[in-house]
C-alpha positions as CSV (number, residue, x, y, z in Angstrom):
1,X,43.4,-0.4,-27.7
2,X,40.3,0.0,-25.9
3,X,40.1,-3.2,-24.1
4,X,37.5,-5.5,-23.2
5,X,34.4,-3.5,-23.6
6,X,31.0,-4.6,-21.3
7,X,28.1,-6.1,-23.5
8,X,24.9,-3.9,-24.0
9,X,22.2,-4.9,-21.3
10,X,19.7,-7.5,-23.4
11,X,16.5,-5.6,-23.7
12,X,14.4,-8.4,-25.2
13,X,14.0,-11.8,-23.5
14,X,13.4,-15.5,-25.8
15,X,10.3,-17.1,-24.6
16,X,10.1,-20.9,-24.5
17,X,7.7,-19.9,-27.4
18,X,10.2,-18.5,-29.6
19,X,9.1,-15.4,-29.2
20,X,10.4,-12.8,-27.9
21,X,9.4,-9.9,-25.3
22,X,10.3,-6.9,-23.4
23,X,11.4,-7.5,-19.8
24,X,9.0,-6.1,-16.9
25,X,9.7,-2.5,-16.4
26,X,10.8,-1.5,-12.7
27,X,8.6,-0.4,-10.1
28,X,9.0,3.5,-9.7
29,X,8.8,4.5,-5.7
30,X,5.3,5.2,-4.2
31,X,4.7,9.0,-3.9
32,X,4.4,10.1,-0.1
33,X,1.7,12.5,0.6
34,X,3.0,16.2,1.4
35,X,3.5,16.2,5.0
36,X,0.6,18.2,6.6
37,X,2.2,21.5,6.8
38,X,2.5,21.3,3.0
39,X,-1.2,20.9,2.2
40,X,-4.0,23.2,1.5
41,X,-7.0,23.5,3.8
42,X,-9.1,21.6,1.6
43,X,-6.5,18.6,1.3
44,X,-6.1,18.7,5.1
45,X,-9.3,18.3,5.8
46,X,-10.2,15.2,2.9
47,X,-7.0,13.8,4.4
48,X,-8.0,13.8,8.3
49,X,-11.8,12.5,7.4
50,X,-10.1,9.7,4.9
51,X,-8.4,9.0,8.4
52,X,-11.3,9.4,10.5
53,X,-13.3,6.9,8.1
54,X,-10.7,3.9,8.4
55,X,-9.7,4.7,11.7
56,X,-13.9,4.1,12.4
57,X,-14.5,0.9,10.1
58,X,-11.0,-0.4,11.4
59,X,-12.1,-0.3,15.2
60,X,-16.1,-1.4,14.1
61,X,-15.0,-4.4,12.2
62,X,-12.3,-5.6,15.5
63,X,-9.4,-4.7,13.5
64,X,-9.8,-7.4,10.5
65,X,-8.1,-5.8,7.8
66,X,-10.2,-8.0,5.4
67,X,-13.7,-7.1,7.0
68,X,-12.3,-3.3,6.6
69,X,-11.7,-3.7,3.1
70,X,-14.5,-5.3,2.4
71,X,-16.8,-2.7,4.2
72,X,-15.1,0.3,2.8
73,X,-15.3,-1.9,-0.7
74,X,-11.6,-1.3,-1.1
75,X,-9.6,-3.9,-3.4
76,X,-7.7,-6.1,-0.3
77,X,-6.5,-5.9,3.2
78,X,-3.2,-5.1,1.2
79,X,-5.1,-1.7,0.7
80,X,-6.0,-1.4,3.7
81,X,-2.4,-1.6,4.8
82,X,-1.7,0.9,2.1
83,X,-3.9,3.5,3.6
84,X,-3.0,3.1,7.4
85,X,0.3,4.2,6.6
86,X,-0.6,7.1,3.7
87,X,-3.0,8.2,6.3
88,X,-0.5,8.2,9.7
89,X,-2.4,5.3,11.7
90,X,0.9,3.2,11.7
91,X,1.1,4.4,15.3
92,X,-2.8,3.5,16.0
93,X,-2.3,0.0,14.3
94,X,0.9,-0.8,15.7
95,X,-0.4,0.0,19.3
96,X,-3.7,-2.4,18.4
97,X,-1.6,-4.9,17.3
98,X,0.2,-5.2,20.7
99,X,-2.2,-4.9,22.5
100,X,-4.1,-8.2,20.9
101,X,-6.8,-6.3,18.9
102,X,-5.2,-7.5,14.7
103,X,-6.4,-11.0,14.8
104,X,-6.0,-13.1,11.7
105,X,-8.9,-13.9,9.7
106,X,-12.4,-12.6,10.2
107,X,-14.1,-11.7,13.2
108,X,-16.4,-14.0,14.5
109,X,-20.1,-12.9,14.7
């Protein structure tokens, strides 16, 4: 006898509809850019001016993640924060945070 055998995962949920629907699909990992040594020439250098870029609108707008977005028209600070660590300034953001430069909310004019 083969025993108690486990019940196949549901793959349809009941909606307070009645209806029924597929359950949200997972979230694959985030791809890590190839470390530096990896990369072509032209890849290095659109990576270290993508850098050079936020590093510049992060320290021009006092480290407001929001004003950043904003003046690199990019979606959210959440972007932002995206970016810093794709583009290694976790080190540079870090250090401005301790030292009292990340303030909440926008800067004051």
């Amino acid at each position: 006898m083969l025993g108690a055998m486990a019940q196949p995962e549901k793959t349809r949920t009941r909606t307070t509809s009645g209806t029924t629907r597929k359950p949200p699909a997972k979230a694959s990992p985030r791809a890590k850019a190839p470390e530096p040594e990896a990369r072509n020439a032209l890849a290095e250098a659109a990576h270290e001016a993508q850098r050079e870029v936020l590093l510049d609108a992060l320290r021009a707008n006092g480290w407001s993640l929001s004003a950043t977005a904003e003046a690199l028209r990019l979606h959210g600070p959440s972007a932002v924060i995206r970016y810093i660590g794709s583009l290694d300034l976790t080190d540079e953001y870090e250090k401005a945070r301790t030292t009292g430069k990340v303030k909440q909310g926008r800067p004051k004019s």
